[in-house]
C-alpha positions in Angstrom: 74.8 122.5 85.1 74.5 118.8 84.7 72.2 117.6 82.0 71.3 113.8 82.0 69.9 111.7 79.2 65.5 112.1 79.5 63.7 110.2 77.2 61.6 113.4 76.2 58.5 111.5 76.3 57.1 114.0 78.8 58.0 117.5 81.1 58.5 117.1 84.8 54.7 118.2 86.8 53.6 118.2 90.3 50.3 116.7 90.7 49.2 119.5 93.5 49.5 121.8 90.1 47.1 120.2 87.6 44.3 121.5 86.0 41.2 120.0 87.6 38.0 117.6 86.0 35.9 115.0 86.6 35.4 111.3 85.8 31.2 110.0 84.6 28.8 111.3 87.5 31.0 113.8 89.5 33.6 110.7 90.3 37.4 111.6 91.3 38.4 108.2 91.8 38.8 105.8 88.6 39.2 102.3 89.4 40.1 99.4 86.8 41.2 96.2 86.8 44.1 94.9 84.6 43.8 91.0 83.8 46.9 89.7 82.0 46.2 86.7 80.2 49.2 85.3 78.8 51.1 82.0 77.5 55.0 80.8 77.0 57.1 78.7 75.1 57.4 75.3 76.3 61.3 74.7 76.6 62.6 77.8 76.5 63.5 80.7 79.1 61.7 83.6 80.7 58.4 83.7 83.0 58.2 83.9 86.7 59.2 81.0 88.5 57.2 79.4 91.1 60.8 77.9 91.8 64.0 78.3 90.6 63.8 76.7 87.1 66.5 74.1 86.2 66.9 72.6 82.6 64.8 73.0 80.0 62.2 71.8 79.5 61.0 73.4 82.7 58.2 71.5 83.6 57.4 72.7 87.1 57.1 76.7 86.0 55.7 76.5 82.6 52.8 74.1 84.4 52.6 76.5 87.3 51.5 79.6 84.9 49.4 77.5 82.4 47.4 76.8 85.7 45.8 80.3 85.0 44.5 79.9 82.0 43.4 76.7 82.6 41.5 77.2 85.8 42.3 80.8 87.6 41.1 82.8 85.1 38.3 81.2 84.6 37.6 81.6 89.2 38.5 85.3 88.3 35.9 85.3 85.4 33.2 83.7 87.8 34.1 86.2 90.4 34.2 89.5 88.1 30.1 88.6 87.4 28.9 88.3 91.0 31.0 91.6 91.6 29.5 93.0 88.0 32.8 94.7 87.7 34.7 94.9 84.6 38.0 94.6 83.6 40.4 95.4 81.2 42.1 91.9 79.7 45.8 92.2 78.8 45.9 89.3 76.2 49.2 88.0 74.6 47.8 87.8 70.9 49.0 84.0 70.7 46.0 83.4 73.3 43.4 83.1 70.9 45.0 80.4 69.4 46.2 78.6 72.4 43.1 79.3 74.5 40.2 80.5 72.4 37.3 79.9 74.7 38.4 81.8 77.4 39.1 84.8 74.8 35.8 84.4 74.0 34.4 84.1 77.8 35.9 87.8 78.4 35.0 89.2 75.1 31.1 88.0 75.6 31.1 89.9 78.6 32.1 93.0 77.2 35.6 93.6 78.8 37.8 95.6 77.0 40.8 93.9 75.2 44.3 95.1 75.5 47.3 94.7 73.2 49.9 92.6 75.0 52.0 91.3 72.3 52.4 87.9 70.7 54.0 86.3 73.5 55.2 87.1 77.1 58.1 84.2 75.8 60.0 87.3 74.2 60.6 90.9 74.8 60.0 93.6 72.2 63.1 95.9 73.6 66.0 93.6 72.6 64.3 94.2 68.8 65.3 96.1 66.0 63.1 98.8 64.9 61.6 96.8 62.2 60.9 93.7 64.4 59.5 95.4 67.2 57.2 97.2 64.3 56.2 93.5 63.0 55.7 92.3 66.3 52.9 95.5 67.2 51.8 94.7 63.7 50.9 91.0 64.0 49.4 90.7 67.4 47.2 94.2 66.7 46.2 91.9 63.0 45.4 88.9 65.5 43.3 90.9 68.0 41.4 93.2 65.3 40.6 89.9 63.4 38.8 88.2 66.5 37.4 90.9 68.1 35.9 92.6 64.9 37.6 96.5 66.5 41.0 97.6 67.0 42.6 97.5 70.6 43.3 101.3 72.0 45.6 100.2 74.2 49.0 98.5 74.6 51.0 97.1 77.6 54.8 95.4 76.6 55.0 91.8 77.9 57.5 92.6 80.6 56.8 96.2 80.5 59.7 95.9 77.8 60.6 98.9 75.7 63.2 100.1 73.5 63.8 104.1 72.5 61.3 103.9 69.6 58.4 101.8 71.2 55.6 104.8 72.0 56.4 106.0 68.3 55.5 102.5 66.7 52.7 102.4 69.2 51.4 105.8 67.9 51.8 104.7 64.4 50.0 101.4 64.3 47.0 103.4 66.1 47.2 103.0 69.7 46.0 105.7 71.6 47.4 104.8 75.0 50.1 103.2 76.6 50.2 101.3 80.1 53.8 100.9 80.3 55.0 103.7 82.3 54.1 104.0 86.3 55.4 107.5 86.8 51.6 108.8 87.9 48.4 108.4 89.6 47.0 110.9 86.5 46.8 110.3 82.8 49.9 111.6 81.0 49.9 112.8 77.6 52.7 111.5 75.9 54.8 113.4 73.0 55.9 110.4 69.8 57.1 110.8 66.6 53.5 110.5 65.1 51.5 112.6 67.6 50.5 112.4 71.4 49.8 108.9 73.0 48.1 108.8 76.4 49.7 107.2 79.4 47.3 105.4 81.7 48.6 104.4 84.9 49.2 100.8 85.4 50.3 99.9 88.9 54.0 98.0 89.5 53.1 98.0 93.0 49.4 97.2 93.8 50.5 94.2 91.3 50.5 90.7 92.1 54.2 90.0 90.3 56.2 92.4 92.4 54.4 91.8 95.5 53.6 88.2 95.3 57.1 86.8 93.1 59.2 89.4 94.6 58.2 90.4 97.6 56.9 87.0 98.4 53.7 88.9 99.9 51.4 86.6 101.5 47.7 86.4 99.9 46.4 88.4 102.7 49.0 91.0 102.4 48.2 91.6 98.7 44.7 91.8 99.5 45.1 93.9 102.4 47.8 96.4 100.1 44.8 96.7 97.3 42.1 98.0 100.7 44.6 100.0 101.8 45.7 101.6 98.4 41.9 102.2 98.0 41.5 103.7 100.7 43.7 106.4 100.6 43.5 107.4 97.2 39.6 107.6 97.7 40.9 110.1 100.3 43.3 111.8 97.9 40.5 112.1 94.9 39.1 114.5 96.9 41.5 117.4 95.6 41.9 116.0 92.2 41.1 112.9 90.0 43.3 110.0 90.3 43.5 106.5 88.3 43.8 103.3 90.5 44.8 100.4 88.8 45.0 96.6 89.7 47.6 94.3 87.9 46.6 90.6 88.0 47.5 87.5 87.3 45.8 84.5 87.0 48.3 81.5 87.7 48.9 83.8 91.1 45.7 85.3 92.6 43.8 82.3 90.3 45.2 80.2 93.2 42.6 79.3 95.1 43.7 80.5 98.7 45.2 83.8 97.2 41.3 84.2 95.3 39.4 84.2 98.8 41.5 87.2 99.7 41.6 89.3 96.6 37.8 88.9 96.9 37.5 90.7 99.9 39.5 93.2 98.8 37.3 93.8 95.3 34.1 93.5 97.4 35.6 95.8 99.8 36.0 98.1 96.8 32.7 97.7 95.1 30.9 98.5 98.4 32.3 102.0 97.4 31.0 101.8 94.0 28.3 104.9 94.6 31.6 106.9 95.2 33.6 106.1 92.6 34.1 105.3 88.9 34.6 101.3 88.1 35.3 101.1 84.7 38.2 100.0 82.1 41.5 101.8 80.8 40.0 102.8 77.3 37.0 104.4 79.0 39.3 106.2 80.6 41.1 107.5 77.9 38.1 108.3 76.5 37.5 110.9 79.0 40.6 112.4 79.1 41.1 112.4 75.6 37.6 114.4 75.2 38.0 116.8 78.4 41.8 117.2 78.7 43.1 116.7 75.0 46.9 116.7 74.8 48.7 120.1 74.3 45.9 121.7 77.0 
């Protein structure tokens, strides 16, 4: 019989056959919002590309993403506090240095801060072992240090990771992971240095894909997130699920594509007596207490 290179990271499982619980109050549905806040090299390659980049320096693109942290995620802040929904921010490390008051702007408000490396200029999976362990070391030193805790969570700029990245995630003391899409459940993970959660995070309720890619109009994104809600609130029924949102602010910061993820959201929260808003380490905290790995 054929056997084809796994990653052993974790055993094939239907989700009809899991083991059953609940989120805080009963909830099935857990919703949570994943703000990337990032920055890139000026004169150099990689980022999406508003259009196709020519010689660097690449004025048009690099100015096109630092429009989000200089004015759409500072919209999306101002709309996250009428909503009173929180979010999980997915910060390159190098932010606090280029953009410190708008570190600060999420951190006052309590949202949760996410490991997203140094930079999303550079990918962690082209990396030796020993540089990819430097590069988790220095941006979890830069968060710790500003936000006085350490980060539980990690997400790869580009969703980037070599063989060995969950183990060096493990062993600089992350307890979960968001770069693997392979679920609408927490997975428990299996690393060199003990089990490392997997908390969904979406690639296709995410603005990149659908917006870069796909070339999705700002309605249709908007309309995708309703739609996606709405039938996993149907799903939860049977069984608890994680919905994720992956956004972006030099995208849905724009301000015609921010009218229509607002309807979407305040479609969302209108459901928030039904269902668990909250941000991907409270989830892990949940799952970590009521289904610990190895049950």
């Amino acid at each position: 019989m054929t056997q084809l290179p796994t990653h052993n990271r974790y055993d094939y499982s239907a989700i009809t056959q899991r083991a059953q619980y609940d989120w805080p109050g009963g909830k099935r549905l857990a919703v949570y919002v994943g703000l990337n806040l990032e920055h890139f090299a000026f004169g150099d390659g990689l980022g999406a590309e508003l259009a196709p980049g020519g010689p660097h320096p690449d004025v048009l693109n690099y100015a096109w993403r630092d429009y989000g942290n200089r004015v759409g995620a500072w919209r999306m802040l101002e709309m996250f506090d009428v909503l009173e929904m929180p979010v999980s921010v997915l910060a390159n490390s190098v932010m606090y240095d280029y953009a410190p008051e708008l570190m600060a702007a999420f951190s006052t408000r309590g949202d949760e801060i996410v490991g997203h490396g140094r930079t999303n200029a550079e990918r962690q999976s082209v990396l030796p072992p020993a540089e990819a362990e430097a590069l988790i070391r220095e941006a979890t030193d830069v968060l710790t240090q500003a936000e006085g805790t350490v980060s539980k969570g990690w997400l790869s700029p580009w969703i980037a990771e070599s063989p060995v990245t969950p183990d060096l995630l493990k062993k600089a003391g992350y307890s979960y992971t968001l770069n693997w899409c392979m679920d609408d459940q927490p997975v428990w993970l299996r690393t060199e240095h003990g089990p490392l959660l997997s908390i969904p995070y979406p690639q296709e309720v995410n603005d990149i894909p659908s917006i870069v890619a796909r070339k999705d109009s700002a309605a249709s994104f908007a309309d995708m997130i309703i739609d996606n809600f709405d039938e996993m609130l149907e799903q939860s029924r049977g069984q608890p699920l994680v919905m994720g949102i992956a956004l972006h602010p030099y995208l849905v910061g724009q301000p015609y594509r921010l009218r229509h993820l607002r309807r979407a959201l305040t479609h969302i929260c209108a459901h928030r007596d039904d269902i668990w808003i909250t941000q991907a380490g409270s989830i892990y905290d949940v799952v970590a207490k009521t289904m610990p790995a190895g049950e």
